[in-house]
N, C-alpha and C positions, 0 to 999 in steps of 0.2 A: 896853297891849300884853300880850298873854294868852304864857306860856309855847313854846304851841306854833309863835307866828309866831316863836321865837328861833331855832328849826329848820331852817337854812337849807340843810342839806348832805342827801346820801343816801348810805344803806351798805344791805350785805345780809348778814345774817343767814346764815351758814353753820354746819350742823350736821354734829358726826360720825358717819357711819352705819357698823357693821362689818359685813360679809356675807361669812359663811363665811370659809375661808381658802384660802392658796393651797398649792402641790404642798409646799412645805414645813413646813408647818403654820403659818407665819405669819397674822396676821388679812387680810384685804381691806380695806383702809380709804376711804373714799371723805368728799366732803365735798359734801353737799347745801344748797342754795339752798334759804331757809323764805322768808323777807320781805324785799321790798323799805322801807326805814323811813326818817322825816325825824330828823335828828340835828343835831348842832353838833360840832365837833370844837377844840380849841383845845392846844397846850402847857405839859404840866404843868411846874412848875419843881423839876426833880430829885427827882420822887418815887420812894422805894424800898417795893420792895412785895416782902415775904418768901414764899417759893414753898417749901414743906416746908423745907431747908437752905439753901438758894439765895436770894439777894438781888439783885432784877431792877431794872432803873432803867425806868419807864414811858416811850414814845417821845410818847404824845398821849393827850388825857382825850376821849371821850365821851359827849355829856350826850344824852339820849331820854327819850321817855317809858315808862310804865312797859310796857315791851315785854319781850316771853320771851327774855331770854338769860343764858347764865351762863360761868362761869369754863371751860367745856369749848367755847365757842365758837370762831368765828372771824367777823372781819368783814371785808369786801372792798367796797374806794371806787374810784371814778375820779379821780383827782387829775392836773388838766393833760394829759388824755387817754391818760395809764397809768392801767393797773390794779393797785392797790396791795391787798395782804392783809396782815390785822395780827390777833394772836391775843389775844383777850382773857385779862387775869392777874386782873382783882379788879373785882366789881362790888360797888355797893353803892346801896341803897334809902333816897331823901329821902322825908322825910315831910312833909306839914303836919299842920292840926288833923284832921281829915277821914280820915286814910289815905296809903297809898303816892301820893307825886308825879310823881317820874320818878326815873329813875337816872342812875348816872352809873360810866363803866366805866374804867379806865386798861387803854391796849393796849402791848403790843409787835408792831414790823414782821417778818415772817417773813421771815429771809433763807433 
Protein backbone atom coordinates (compact mmCIF):
# COMPACT_ATOMS: atom_id res chain seq x y z
CA UNK A 1 0.00 0.00 0.00
CA UNK A 2 1.80 3.08 -1.20
CA UNK A 3 1.51 6.27 1.26
CA UNK A 4 -0.69 8.17 -0.91
CA UNK A 5 -3.76 5.51 -0.80
CA UNK A 6 -3.48 6.38 3.30
CA UNK A 7 -5.18 9.64 2.14
CA UNK A 8 -8.55 9.28 2.58
CA UNK A 9 -9.97 12.74 3.46
CA UNK A 10 -9.88 16.27 1.57
CA UNK A 11 -9.07 19.78 2.87
CA UNK A 12 -8.21 23.13 1.07
CA UNK A 13 -5.61 25.07 1.42
CA UNK A 14 -6.44 28.51 2.28
CA UNK A 15 -3.99 31.51 2.00
CA UNK A 16 -3.88 34.96 3.50
CA UNK A 17 -4.05 37.66 0.98
CA UNK A 18 -3.87 41.66 2.31
CA UNK A 19 -5.27 44.16 -0.27
CA UNK A 20 -4.94 47.53 0.73
CA UNK A 21 -6.71 48.82 3.65
CA UNK A 22 -9.72 49.98 4.75
CA UNK A 23 -11.05 53.98 5.74
CA UNK A 24 -9.29 53.29 8.75
CA UNK A 25 -6.10 52.30 7.87
CA UNK A 26 -6.60 48.97 8.91
CA UNK A 27 -5.39 46.01 6.41
CA UNK A 28 -8.19 44.29 4.21
CA UNK A 29 -7.69 40.87 4.97
CA UNK A 30 -9.26 38.12 3.01
CA UNK A 31 -8.61 34.32 2.69
CA UNK A 32 -8.15 32.69 -0.73
CA UNK A 33 -8.69 29.15 -1.73
CA UNK A 34 -5.15 27.70 -3.52
CA UNK A 35 -5.86 23.64 -3.54
CA UNK A 36 -8.09 21.36 -3.16
CA UNK A 37 -5.56 18.13 -1.40
CA UNK A 38 -5.89 14.42 -0.32
CA UNK A 39 -4.99 14.25 3.40
CA UNK A 40 -5.59 11.93 6.73
CA UNK A 41 -6.55 13.61 9.53
CA UNK A 42 -6.38 11.82 12.99
CA UNK A 43 -6.10 13.02 17.12
CA UNK A 44 -3.14 14.16 18.51
CA UNK A 45 -2.89 13.06 22.12
CA UNK A 46 -2.39 16.29 24.00
CA UNK A 47 0.17 17.87 21.89
CA UNK A 48 1.62 21.26 23.02
CA UNK A 49 2.97 23.39 20.63
CA UNK A 50 4.78 26.86 21.86
CA UNK A 51 3.50 29.88 19.54
CA UNK A 52 6.22 32.92 20.53
CA UNK A 53 4.95 33.11 24.51
CA UNK A 54 1.94 31.22 24.11
CA UNK A 55 1.27 27.43 24.61
CA UNK A 56 -1.37 26.01 22.33
CA UNK A 57 -2.88 22.30 22.71
CA UNK A 58 -3.31 21.00 18.89
CA UNK A 59 -7.10 20.04 18.18
CA UNK A 60 -6.11 17.28 15.17
CA UNK A 61 -2.71 16.22 13.17
CA UNK A 62 -2.61 16.41 9.45
CA UNK A 63 -0.59 14.01 7.51
CA UNK A 64 -0.20 15.17 3.30
CA UNK A 65 1.97 14.95 1.07
CA UNK A 66 4.63 17.22 0.51
CA UNK A 67 2.23 20.11 -0.52
CA UNK A 68 2.88 24.09 -0.11
CA UNK A 69 1.63 25.02 3.28
CA UNK A 70 2.84 26.75 6.23
CA UNK A 71 2.37 28.00 9.56
CA UNK A 72 0.41 31.21 8.11
CA UNK A 73 -2.13 28.93 6.78
CA UNK A 74 -5.52 27.85 7.21
CA UNK A 75 -7.37 24.72 6.26
CA UNK A 76 -11.05 24.13 5.64
CA UNK A 77 -12.78 20.38 5.71
CA UNK A 78 -16.26 19.23 5.38
CA UNK A 79 -16.82 17.16 8.31
CA UNK A 80 -20.64 15.43 8.50
CA UNK A 81 -21.76 18.12 6.04
CA UNK A 82 -20.36 21.19 8.10
CA UNK A 83 -17.95 23.13 7.18
CA UNK A 84 -15.16 23.31 9.63
CA UNK A 85 -11.93 25.73 9.49
CA UNK A 86 -8.84 25.11 11.44
CA UNK A 87 -5.69 27.14 11.32
CA UNK A 88 -2.47 25.58 11.02
CA UNK A 89 0.19 26.30 14.33
CA UNK A 90 3.33 23.85 13.17
CA UNK A 91 4.20 22.11 10.25
CA UNK A 92 6.93 19.94 10.00
CA UNK A 93 8.83 17.79 7.01
CA UNK A 94 9.43 13.70 7.17
CA UNK A 95 12.01 12.65 5.20
CA UNK A 96 13.20 9.33 3.97
CA UNK A 97 16.53 8.31 2.26
CA UNK A 98 15.66 10.17 -1.01
CA UNK A 99 14.20 13.56 0.21
CA UNK A 100 11.18 15.27 1.61
CA UNK A 101 8.12 12.68 2.15
CA UNK A 102 5.22 14.21 3.35
CA UNK A 103 4.34 16.35 6.12
CA UNK A 104 2.53 16.40 8.81
CA UNK A 105 0.84 19.78 10.42
CA UNK A 106 -1.01 20.07 14.00
CA UNK A 107 -4.22 22.40 13.69
CA UNK A 108 -6.26 24.29 15.76
CA UNK A 109 -10.19 24.85 15.21
CA UNK A 110 -10.95 28.60 14.59
CA UNK A 111 -13.61 29.63 16.78
Amino acid sequence: MAYSDLLINTYTIKKLVQAGADAYGNPNVSWNDVADVACRVSTPTGKEIKIGAEVVIADYKLFLEDDDIDEQDRVEMVVDGVTVTYEVLLVTRRQNGAGTHHRECYLRTVR
